[in-house]
Each structure stands twice: as C-alpha cells, then as structure tokens.
N, C-alpha and C positions, 0 to 999 in steps of 0.2 A: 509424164505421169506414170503409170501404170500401166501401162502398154501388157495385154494378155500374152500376147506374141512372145515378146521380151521377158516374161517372164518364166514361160514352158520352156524358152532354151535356158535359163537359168537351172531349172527343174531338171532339166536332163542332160546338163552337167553336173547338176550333185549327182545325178545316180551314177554317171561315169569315173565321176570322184568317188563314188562310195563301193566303186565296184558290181553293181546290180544291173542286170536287164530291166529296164521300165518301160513302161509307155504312159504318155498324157492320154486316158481314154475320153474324156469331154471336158468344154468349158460350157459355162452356164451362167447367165446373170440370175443373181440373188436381189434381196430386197432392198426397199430404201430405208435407211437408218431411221427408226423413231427418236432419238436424241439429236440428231442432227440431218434435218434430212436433205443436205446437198451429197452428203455421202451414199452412197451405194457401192453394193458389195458384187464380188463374182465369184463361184465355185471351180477347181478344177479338180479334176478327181483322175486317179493315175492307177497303176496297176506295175509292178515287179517279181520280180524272183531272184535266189541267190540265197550264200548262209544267211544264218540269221545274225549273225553280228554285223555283215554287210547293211541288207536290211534295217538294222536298231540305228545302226549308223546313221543311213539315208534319212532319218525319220528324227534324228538331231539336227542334223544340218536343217532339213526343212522348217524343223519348229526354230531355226537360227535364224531364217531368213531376216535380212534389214529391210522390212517393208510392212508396213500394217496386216497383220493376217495373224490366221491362227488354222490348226487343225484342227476337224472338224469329227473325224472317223480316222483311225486305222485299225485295220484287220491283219493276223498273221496268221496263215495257214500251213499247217505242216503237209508237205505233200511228200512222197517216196526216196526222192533223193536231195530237196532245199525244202527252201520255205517258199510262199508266194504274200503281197503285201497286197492290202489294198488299201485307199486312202484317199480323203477330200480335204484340199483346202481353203481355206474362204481369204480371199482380201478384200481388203479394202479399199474402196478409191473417190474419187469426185466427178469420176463422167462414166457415165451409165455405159451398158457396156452395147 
C-alpha cells in the first residue's frame, strides 16, 4: 500500500531530481475520511532551499505524484541568497498509520 517510508524516499528523490536541499521534517496521521471511512489519511510536511525555479519545480513534481494525495500548504521564502520552501502533504491510504 502506501508505505510512509516508501514514500519520503520517493520525496527525496524529487528533490534530488529537482535539484534542491530538502528534508522530510515530520510524518503525522491525519483523520478518518467522512465519505469513506476505511480510508485515512497521513501528513508529511518537508522543508528545502535552492532557486526558485528549482524549488517551483519540486512542488510540480510532488503535486504529480501517482498516488492519492494532495498539497496541503506551500510556502516560499525569499532569504539573502535562494529561496527556502516549506510544505505539507496529505495522502491518502487504507491502514492507519
């Protein structure tokens, strides 16, 4: 299924693909779906730096993933010499986490 694990190294090959320093800074279980509720969700939330077309990059690929989810938050910050991103993503799954 959905393996958390499995999929932070997913996560941190886009950013190696996208060019950026990131880190996965938490995973976190989310709720049980009201429309369906064998479903339940999981947050993971990450943190990077790099240009900013690096960055817009990373934040395509991840809204590309082939897996139930969506972003939830990104932030870009302009800092002295890049940018810094911050961001949560929610999946979805069928066993609690």
């Amino acid at each position: 299924d959905r393996d958390p694990v499995e999929i932070i190294r997913v996560i941190e090959d886009i950013g190696d693909a996208a060019g950026i320093t990131m880190t996965v800074d938490s995973v976190s279980s989310g709720e049980v779906m009201a429309i369906d509720p064998s479903l339940s969700s999981f947050f993971i939330t990450m943190s990077g730096s790099g240009a900013f077309p690096d960055l817009h990059h990373f934040v395509a690929l991840l809204a590309a993933l082939p897996l139930p989810s969506h972003i939830e938050q990104v932030k870009f910050q302009r800092m002295e010499n890049d940018w810094d991103l911050t961001a949560a993503l929610r999946v979805y799954t069928e066993e609690n986490l």
